[in-house]
TORDO-403502 format. One line per field, with one value per residue (C-alpha): x, y, z; residue number from 0. Coordinates in steps of 0.1 Angstrom, whole numbers, plus 2048, in hexadecimal, padded with zeros to 3 digits. Example, Ala and Ser with C-alpha at 12.3 -4.5 7.8 and 13.67 -1.06 7.14 Angstrom:
2
xx [87B_889]
yy [7D3_7F5]
zz [84E_847]
pos [0_1]
This chain:
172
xx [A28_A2D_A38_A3D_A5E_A6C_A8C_AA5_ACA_ADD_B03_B1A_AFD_AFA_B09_B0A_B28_B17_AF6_ADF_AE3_ACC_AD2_AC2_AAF_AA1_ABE_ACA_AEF_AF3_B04_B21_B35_B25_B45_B40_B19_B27_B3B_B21_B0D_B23_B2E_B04_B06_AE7_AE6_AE8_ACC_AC0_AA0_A98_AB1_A9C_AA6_AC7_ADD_ACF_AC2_ACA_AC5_AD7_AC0_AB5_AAB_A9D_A8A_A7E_A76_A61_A4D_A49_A37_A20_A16_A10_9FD_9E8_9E1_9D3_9BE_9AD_9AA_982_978_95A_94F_92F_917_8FB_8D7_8C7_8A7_88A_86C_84F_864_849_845_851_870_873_871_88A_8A2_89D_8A5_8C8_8CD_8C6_8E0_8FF_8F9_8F8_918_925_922_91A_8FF_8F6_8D0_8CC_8AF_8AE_894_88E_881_863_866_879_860_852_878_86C_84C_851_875_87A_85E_86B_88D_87F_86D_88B_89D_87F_881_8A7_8A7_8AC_8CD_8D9_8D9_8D2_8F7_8E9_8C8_8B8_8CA_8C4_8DF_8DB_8BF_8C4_8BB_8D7_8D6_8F2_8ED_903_901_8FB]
yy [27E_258_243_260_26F_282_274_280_27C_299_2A6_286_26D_274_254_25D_269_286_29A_2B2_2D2_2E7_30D_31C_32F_316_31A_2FF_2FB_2DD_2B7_2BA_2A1_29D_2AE_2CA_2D0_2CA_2E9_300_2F6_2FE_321_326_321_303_2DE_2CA_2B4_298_29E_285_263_24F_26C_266_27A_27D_2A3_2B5_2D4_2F0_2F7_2FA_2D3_2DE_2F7_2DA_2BF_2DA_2E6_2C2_2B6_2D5_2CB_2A4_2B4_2CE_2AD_298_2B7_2BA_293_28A_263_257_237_226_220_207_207_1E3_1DE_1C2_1C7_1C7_1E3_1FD_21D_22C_21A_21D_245_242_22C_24A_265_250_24F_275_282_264_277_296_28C_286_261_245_22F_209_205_1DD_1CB_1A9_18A_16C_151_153_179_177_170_197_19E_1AB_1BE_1CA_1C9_1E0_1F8_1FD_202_221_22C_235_242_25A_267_26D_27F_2A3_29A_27D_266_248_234_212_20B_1EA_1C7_1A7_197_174_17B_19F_1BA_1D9_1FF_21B_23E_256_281_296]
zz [752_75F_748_727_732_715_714_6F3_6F2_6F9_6FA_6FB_6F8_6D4_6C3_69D_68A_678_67A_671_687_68B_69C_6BC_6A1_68F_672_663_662_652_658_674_688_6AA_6BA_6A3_6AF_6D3_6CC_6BA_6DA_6F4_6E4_6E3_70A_6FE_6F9_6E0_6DA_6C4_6B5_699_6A2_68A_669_656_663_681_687_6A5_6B4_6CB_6E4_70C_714_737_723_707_721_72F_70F_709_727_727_704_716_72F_719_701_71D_72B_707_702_70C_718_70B_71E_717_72F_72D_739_73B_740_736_717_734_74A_75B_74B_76B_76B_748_74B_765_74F_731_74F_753_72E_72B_746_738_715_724_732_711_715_700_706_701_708_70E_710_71F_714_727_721_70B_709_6E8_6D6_6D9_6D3_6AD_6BF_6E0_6E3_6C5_6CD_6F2_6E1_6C8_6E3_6FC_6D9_6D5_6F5_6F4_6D1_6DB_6F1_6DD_6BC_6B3_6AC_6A5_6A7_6B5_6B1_6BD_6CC_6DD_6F6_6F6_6DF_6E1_6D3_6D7_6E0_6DD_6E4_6CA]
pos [0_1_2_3_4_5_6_7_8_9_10_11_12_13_14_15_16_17_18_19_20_21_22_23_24_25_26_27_28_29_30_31_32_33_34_35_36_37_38_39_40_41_42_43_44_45_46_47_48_49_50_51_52_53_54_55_56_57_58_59_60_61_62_63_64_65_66_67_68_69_70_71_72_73_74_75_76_77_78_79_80_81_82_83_84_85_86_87_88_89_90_91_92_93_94_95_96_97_98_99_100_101_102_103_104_105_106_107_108_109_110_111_112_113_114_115_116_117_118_119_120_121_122_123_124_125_126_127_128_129_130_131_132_133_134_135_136_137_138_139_140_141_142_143_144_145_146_147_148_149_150_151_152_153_154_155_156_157_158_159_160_161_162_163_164_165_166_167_168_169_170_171]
């Protein structure tokens, strides 16, 4: 929780003249003076927290803050446990790459989209290489999208860019 502490005024460090006050119950009583809902909360045994600072009045509520701060970083925590990260890897590799090598490359591919992983499959020319960039580039390209087909899609298929052609995978 570094750096997200719940923080809400309570009690005294209310500044408004008036607000919204809202029961232990969820009940709304209706616009109060502050010293009024300091009251009401105190009789409730609770405190008296602002909810909304930004609303006009300002709406608080009677309630347990230990209890609220509590509820509120378990809903943090259960929101970063749910959040996924999907980084994108890339595979370079050159138009006249070994088919051994390039069966090894699709093997990579295959487990980072199995691992729910974008890909970036880059294919570098040199020198005079670019000239099969619209031939060989492009069908080496399709032909690791082919193999991948049954794990993952095909996001963007094959650009030139520069001296490089690029495509994205992503899973299915």
């Amino acid at each position: 929780m570094k750096g997200r502490e719940i923080r809400a005024r309570v009690g005294n460090q209310i500044r408004a003249v008036a607000v919204r006050l809202i029961d232990e119950e969820g009940g709304q009583i209706g616009v109060v003076t502050v010293p009024e809902a300091l009251a009401k909360a105190e009789q409730a045994g609770l405190d008296l927290v602002e909810i909304s600072p930004t609303a006009d009045p300002p709406v608080c509520r009677i309630m347990d803050y230990g209890k609220f701060r509590y509820e509120q970083s378990k809903k943090l925590q259960d929101a970063k446990k749910k959040q996924t990260v999907i980084e994108i890897k890339e595979i370079k590799l050159r138009p006249k790459t070994e088919k051994h090598d390039l069966e090894f490359k699709i093997r990579s591919i295959r487990k980072f989209l199995a691992q729910k992983n974008k890909v970036k499959v880059t294919l570098r020319f040199r020198g005079r290489e670019i000239v099969y960039a619209d031939s060989l580039g492009i069908e080496v390209l399709n032909k690791i999208g082919e193999a991948v087909l049954d794990i993952g899609v095909i996001l963007q298929s094959p650009k030139v860019e520069g001296r490089q052609m690029a495509m994205f995978l992503g899973p299915k």
